[in-house]
C-alpha positions as MATLAB code, in Angstrom:
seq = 'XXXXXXXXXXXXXXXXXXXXXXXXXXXXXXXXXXXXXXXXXXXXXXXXXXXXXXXXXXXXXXXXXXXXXXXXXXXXXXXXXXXXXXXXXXXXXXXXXXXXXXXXXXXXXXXXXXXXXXXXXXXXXXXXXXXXXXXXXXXXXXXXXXXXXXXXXXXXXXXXXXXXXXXXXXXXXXXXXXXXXXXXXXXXXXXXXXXXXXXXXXXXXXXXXXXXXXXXXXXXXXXXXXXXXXXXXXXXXXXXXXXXXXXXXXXXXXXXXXXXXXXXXXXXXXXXXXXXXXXXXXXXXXXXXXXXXXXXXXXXXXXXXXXXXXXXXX';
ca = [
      36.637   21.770   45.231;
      36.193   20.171   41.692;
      38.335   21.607   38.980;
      37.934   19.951   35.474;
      40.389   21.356   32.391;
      39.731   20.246   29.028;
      38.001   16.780   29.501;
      37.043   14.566   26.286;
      35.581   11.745   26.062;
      35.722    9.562   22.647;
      33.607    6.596   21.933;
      35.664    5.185   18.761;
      34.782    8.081   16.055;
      32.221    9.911   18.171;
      33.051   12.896   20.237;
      30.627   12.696   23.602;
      31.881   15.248   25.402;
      34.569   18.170   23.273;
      37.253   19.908   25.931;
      35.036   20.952   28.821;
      36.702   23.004   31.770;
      34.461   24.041   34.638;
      35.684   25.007   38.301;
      32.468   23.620   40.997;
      33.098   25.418   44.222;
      32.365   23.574   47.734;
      29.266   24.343   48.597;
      27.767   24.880   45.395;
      24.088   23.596   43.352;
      25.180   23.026   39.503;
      22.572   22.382   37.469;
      24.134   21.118   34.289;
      21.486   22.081   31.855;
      21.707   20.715   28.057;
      19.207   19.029   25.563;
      19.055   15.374   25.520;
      22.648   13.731   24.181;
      24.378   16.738   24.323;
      26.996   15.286   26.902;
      25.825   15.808   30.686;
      25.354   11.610   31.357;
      28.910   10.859   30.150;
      30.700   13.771   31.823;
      28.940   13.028   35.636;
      29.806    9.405   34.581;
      33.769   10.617   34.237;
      33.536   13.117   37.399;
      32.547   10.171   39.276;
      35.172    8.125   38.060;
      32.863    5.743   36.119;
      34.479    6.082   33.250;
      37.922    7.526   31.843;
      37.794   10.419   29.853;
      39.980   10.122   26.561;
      42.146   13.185   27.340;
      41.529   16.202   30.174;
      41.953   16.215   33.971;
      39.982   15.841   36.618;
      40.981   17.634   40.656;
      39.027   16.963   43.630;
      40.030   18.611   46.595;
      44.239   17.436   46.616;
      43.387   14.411   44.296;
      43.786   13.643   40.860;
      41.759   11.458   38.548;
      42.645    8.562   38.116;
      46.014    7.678   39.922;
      43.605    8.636   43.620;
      40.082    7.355   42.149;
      39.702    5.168   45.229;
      39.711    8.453   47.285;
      38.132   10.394   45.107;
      35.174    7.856   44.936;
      34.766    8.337   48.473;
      33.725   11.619   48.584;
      31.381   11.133   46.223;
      27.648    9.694   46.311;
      26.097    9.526   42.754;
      23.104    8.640   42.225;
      22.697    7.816   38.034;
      18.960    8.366   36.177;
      18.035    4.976   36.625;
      18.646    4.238   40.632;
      20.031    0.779   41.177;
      17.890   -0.922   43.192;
      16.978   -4.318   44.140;
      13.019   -4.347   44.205;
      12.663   -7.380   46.087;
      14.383   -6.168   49.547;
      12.274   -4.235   51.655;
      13.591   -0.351   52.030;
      15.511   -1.097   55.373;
      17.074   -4.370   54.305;
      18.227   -2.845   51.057;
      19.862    0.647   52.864;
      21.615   -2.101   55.533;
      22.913   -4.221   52.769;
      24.215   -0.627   51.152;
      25.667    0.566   54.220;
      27.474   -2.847   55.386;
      28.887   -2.582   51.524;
      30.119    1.187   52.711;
      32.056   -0.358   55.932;
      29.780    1.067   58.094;
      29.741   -2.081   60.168;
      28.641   -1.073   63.711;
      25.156   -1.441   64.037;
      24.424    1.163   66.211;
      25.996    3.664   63.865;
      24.291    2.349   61.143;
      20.957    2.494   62.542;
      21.409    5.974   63.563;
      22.689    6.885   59.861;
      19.130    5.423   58.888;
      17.513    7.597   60.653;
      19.031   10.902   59.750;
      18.362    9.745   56.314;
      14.633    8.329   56.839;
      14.297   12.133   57.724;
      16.507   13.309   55.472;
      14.172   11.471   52.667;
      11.202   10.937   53.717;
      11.460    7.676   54.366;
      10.160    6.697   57.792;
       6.576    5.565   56.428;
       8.200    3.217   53.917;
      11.019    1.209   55.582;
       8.917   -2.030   55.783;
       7.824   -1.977   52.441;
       9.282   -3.849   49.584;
      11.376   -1.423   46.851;
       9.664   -3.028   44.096;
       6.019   -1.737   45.154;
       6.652    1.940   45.649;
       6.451    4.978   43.364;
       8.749    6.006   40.685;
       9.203    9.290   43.429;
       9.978    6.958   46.242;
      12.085    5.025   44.799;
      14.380    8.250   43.811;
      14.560    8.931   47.330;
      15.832    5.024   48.242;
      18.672    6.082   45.780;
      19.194    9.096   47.153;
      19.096    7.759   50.810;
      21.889    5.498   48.981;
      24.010    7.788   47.806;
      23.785    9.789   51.016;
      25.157    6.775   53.094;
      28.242    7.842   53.729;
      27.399   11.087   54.071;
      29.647   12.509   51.214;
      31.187   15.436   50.646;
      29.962   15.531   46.733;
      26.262   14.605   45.766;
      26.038   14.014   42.001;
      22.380   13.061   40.769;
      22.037   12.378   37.002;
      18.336   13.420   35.828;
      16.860   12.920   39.546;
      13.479   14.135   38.305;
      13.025   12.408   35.392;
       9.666   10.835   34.748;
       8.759   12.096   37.777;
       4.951   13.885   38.548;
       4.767   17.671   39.552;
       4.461   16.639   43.316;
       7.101   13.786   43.443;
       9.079   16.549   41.686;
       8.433   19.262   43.924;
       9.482   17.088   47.007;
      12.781   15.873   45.285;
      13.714   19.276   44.573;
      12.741   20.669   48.437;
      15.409   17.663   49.728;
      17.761   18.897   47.295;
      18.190   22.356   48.268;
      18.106   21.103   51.756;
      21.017   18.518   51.176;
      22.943   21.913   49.425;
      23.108   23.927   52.448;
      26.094   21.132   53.927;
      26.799   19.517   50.318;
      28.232   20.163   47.518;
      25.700   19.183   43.958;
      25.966   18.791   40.848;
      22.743   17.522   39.157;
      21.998   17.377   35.085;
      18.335   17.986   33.922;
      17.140   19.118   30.672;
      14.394   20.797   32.511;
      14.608   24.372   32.668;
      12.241   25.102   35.854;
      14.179   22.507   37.986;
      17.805   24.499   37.107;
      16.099   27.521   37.514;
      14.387   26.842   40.937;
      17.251   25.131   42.418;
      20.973   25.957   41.343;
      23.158   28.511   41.992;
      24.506   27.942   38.574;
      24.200   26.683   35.742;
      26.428   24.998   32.952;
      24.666   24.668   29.451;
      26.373   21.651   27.418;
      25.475   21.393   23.742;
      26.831   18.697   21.403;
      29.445   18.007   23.923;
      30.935   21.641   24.687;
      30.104   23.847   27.357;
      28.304   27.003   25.528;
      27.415   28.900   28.694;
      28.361   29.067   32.653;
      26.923   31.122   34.657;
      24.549   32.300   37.542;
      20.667   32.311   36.524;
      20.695   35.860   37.053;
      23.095   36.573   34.979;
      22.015   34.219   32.048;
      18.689   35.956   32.257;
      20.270   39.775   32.214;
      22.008   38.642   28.800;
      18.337   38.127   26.960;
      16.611   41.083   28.876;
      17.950   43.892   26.850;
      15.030   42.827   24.864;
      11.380   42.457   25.710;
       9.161   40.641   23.891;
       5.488   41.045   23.852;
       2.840   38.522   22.182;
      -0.313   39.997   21.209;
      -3.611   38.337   19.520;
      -6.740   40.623   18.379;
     -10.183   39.318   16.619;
     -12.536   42.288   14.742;
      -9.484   43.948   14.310;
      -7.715   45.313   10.553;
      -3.796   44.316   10.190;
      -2.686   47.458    8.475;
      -4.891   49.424   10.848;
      -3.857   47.470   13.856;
      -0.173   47.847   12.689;
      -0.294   51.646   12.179;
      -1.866   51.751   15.823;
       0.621   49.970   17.447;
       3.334   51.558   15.951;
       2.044   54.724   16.750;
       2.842   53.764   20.665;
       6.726   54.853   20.181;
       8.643   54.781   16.926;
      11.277   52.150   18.709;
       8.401   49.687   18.777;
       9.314   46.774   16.514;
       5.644   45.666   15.619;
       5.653   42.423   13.089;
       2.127   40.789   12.618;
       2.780   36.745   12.645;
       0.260   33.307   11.652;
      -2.458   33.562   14.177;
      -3.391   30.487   16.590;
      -6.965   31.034   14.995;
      -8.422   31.423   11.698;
     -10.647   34.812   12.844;
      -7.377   36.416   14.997;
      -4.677   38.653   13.426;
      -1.350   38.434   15.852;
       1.816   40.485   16.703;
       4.882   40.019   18.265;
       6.404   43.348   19.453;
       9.755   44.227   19.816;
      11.370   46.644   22.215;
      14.781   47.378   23.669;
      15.310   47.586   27.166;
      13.264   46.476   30.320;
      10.067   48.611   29.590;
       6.669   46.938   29.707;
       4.436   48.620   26.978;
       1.488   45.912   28.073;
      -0.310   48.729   29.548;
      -0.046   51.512   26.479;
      -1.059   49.039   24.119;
      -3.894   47.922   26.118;
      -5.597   51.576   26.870;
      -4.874   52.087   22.772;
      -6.591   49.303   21.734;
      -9.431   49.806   24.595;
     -10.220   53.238   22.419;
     -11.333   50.873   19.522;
     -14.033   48.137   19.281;
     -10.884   44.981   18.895;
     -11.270   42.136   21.190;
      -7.832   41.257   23.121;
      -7.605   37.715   22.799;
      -3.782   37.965   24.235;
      -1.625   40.071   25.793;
       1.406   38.672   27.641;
       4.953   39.734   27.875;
       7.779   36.511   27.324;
       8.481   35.609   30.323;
      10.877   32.505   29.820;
      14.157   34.594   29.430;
      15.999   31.065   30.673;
      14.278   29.297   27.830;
      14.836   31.907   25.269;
      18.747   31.684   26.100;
      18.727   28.155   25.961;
      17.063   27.661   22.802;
      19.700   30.161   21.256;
      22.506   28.161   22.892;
      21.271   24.534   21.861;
      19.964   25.646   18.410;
      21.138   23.026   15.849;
      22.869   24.518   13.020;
      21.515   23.686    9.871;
];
């Protein structure tokens, strides 16, 4: 559906975004995953036809940025970090105003479209109430009631749950997914959970170039050849400690590291392949009189692989 071949974007000297090609597929969630500045604002802003890149191309469907940007502009509904709203209309009055602006001019068809999308959104309790008064969370889904209006075939949301609270987040990310079952998304965050728990891939952008593209299964497999286990002990010896956990199995690679506390000694151990040795350490230790403090296997494997891929070189 979206095809994008070595698009840059210059402002004067400064190189925002450095030859990125990515293919979306229709139907598809994108999370476009990078740290902040690293590129994703400016390249939604050219996708949408905001602004012109400096050299690339840009296909969407059979149209071509920018000699069809008209057409390709009305496929899309973008909704950008900060939502454009006008807090002094009341949530109805603002979403007719949007939709008269879209040409949707019959009102029977436009009061039907509102309520597809007060469902849609979540917004049947707050149509009478002014924009200006509601929550940071409600006022994301105005926008994306907004960019819904013409019910496009692209949805592209720039940082949709940013500043948002864990519950305004969970609900913007449940209407997400369900807009993605008909739509296709793209949606930039530099939060790993919300990629993780609602694309179907994921582009990582780093100073402007695209350093990985993927599914999230497959970016995790690519740091799970390694396990890494975190391990915190008070009343315990290093070299003793040491010698006991290396005693486990010879592959173990045990290196003690600064403890959280003053009275801990810590590990991190090192092993290749899937296997959890959480439970081997744990009866070995058991057989001594050592206090576990912590135990826990890395989990993050998303955040490991993004820290390597976004790690500024010195």
């Amino acid at each position: 559906m979206i095809e994008v071949k070595n698009l840059t974007k210059y402002y004067k000297n400064f190189c925002a975004v450095n030859n990125i090609s990515i293919t979306i597929r229709k139907g598809e969630i994108l999370g476009l995953l990078g740290p902040n500045g690293a590129g994703k604002t400016t390249t939604l802003r050219m996708l949408t036809g905001y602004l012109r890149p400096s050299s690339g191309t840009i296909h969407v469907n059979d149209f071509n940025m920018p000699e069809d940007v008209l057409k390709i502009k009305s496929l899309i509904g973008y909704l950008p970090e900060s939502a454009p709203l006008y807090h002094n209309m009341l949530v109805y009055d603002y979403l007719d105003y949007v939709a008269r602006i879209k040409g949707i001019e019959d009102k029977e068809a436009r009061y039907d479209r509102f309520l597809k999308l007060s469902d849609l959104c979540g917004l049947s309790g707050i149509m009478d109430k002014p924009i200006g008064n509601l929550s940071k969370g409600l006022k994301q889904r105005v926008g994306l009631a907004h960019a819904m209006m013409t019910n496009p075939e692209i949805l592209i949301l720039d940082e949709p749950t940013s500043g948002l609270d864990p519950n305004q987040i969970a609900e913007i990310r449940s209407i997400i997914k369900s807009i993605g079952k008909e739509k296709t998304i793209i949606f930039s965050t530099h939060i790993l959970s919300e990629a993780e728990a609602t694309c179907d891939r994921i582009a990582i952008i780093n100073n402007g170039r695209v350093v990985a593209d993927d599914t999230t299964l497959n970016l995790k497999k690519r740091v799970q050849a390694d396990s890494l286990i975190r391990l915190s002990l008070k009343g315990a010896d290093k070299e003793n400690a040491l010698s006991l956990l290396k005693s486990i199995d010879p592959m173990l690679d045990v290196e003690a590291v600064k403890p959280s506390e003053e009275d801990l000694i810590s590990f991190e151990i090192q092993s290749s392949g899937d296997q959890d040795f959480r439970s081997e350490i744990y009866l070995k230790i058991k057989e001594t009189d050592w206090i576990i403090v912590q135990l826990a296997k890395e989990s993050q494997a998303l955040e490991k692989i993004f820290r390597e891929l976004t790690r500024e070189v010195a």
